[in-house]
C-alpha positions in Angstrom: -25.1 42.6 -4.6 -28.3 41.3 -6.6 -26.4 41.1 -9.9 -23.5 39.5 -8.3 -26.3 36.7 -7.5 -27.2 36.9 -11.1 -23.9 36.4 -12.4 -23.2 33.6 -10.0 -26.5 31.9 -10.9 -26.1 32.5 -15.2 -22.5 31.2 -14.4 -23.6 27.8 -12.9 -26.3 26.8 -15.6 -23.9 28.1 -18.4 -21.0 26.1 -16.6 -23.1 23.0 -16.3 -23.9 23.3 -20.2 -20.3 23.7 -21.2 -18.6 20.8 -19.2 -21.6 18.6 -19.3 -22.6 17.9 -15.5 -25.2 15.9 -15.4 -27.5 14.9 -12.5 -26.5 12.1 -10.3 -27.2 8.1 -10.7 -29.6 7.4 -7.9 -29.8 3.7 -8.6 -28.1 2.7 -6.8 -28.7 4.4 -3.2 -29.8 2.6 -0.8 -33.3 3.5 0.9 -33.0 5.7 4.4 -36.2 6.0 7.0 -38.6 8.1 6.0 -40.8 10.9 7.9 -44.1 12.6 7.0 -42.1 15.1 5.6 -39.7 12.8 3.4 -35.9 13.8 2.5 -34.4 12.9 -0.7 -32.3 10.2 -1.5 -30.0 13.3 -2.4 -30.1 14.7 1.4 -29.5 11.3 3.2 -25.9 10.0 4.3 -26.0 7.5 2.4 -26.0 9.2 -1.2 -22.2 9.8 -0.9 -21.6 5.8 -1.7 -17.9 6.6 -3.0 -17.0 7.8 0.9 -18.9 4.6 1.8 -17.3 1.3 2.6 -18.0 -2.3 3.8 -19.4 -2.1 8.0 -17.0 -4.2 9.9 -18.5 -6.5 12.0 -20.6 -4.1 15.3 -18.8 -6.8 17.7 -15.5 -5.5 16.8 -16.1 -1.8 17.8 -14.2 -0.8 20.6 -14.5 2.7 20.3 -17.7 4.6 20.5 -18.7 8.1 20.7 -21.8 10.5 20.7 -21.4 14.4 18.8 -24.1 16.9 19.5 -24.2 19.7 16.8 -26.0 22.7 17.1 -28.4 23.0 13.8 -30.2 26.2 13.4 -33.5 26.1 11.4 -35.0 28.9 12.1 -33.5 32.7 13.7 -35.4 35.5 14.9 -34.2 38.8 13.1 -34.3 42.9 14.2 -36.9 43.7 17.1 -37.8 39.4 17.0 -40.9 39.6 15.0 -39.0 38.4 11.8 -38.0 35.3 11.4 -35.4 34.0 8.8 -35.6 30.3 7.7 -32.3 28.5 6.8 -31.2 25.5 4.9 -28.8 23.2 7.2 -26.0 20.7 5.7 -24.5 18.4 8.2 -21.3 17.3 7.4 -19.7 13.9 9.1 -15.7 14.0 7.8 -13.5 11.0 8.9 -9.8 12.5 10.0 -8.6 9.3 9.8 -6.1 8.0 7.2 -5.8 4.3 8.6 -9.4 3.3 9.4 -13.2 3.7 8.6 -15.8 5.6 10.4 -18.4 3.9 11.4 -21.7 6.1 11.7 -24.2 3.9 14.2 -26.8 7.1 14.3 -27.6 10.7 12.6 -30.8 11.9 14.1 -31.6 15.6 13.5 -34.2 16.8 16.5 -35.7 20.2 17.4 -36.4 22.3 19.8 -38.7 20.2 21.8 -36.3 17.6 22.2 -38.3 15.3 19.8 -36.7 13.0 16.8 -37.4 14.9 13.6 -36.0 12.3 11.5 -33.5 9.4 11.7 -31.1 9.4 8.4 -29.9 6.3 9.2 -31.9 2.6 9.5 -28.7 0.7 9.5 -24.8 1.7 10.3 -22.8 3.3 7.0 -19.0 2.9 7.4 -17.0 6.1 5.8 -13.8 5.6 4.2 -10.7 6.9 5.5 -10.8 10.8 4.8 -14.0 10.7 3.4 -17.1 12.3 4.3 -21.0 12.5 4.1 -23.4 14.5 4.2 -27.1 15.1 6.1 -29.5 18.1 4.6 -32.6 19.9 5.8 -34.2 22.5 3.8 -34.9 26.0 4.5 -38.9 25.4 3.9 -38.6 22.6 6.8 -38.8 24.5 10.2 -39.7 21.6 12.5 -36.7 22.4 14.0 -37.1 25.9 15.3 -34.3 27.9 16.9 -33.2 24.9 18.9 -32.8 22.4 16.4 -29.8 19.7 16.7 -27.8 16.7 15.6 -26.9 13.7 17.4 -24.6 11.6 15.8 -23.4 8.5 17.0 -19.9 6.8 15.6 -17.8 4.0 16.3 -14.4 2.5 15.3 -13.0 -0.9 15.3 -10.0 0.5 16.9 -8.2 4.1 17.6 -8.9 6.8 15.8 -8.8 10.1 15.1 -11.9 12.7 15.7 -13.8 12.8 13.1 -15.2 16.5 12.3 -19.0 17.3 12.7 -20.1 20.6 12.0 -23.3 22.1 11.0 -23.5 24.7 8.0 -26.6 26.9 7.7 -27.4 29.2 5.0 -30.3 32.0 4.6 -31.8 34.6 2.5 -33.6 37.7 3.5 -34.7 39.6 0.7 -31.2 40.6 -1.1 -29.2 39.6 2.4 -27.6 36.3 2.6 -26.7 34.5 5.4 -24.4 31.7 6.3 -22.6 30.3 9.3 -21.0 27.1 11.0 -21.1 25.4 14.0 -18.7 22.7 15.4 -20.5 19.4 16.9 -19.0 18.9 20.8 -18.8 15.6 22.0 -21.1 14.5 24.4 -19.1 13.9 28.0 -20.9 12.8 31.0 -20.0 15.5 33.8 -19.5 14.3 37.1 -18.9 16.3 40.3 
């Protein structure tokens, strides 16, 4: 398993050194809210700016939705007195091919029910079919075992769904661990 790593890893630099990747222009990104614990311009929504188009104008939006996606930052392992910490990617995807997304919030919050940290100070549109991305990592366990995404969208007419879901990935010595989970859209139940 180990040397499978290793030959995944030596793969990657020696790929990036052949076909001459080089690390992104960050010029032009524009600034997100910052925390006590900052995020990178890298780990905020708005460093994808080719899924990124002009907002429409908020008095147009007639549609308007809220996703909750479960984000798990940290798991309890065996007997519960291990604990695995695990990096989390969010990623926002618009399904629609006629019309941008319009993201109006992205907060992540833990366990405690407290803001974490609010990705976005202004509303980002996403193109159609295009997506974004959110990141926490592993070191970052604010969260806990309860940790969460609310993300808040809206549309300037019908659409399509977009897909939320939250992908988490671990290591625990030479294990590795990774899952998904779907955000649900928040409904107000009534009797």
């Amino acid at each position: 398993m180990s040397s499978r790593i290793l030959l995944l890893v030596l793969g990657l630099v020696l790929g990036g050194a052949i076909w001459g990747i080089r690390p992104m222009d960050t010029s032009q990104m524009v600034p997100f809210v910052s925390v006590a614990r900052a995020q990178t311009a890298a780990d905020s929504p708005y460093a994808n700016t080719d899924s990124l188009v002009e907002v429409p104008s908020l008095e147009k939006l007639t549609v308007r939705n809220t996703i909750y996606v479960p984000a798990y930052s940290t798991l309890r392992l065996g007997s519960g007195k291990g604990t695995l910490e695990l990096a989390t990617t969010l990623s926002i995807q618009n399904t629609s091919e006629e019309r941008p997304l319009i993201l109006l919030r992205v907060d992540y919050i833990g366990t405690a029910g407290k803001v974490l940290h609010r990705y976005l100070e202004r509303p980002i549109a996403i193109r159609s079919l295009g997506s974004v991305q959110a990141f926490v990592a592993a070191e970052d366990t604010r969260g806990g075992t309860g940790a969460n995404f609310v993300v808040e969208w809206a549309a300037d007419g019908t659409i399509t769904e977009p897909l939320v879901e939250a992908v988490m990935v671990g290591t625990k010595g030479t294990q590795g661990f990774s899952f998904t989970s779907r955000g649900k859209t928040m409904t107000i139940a009534t009797p």
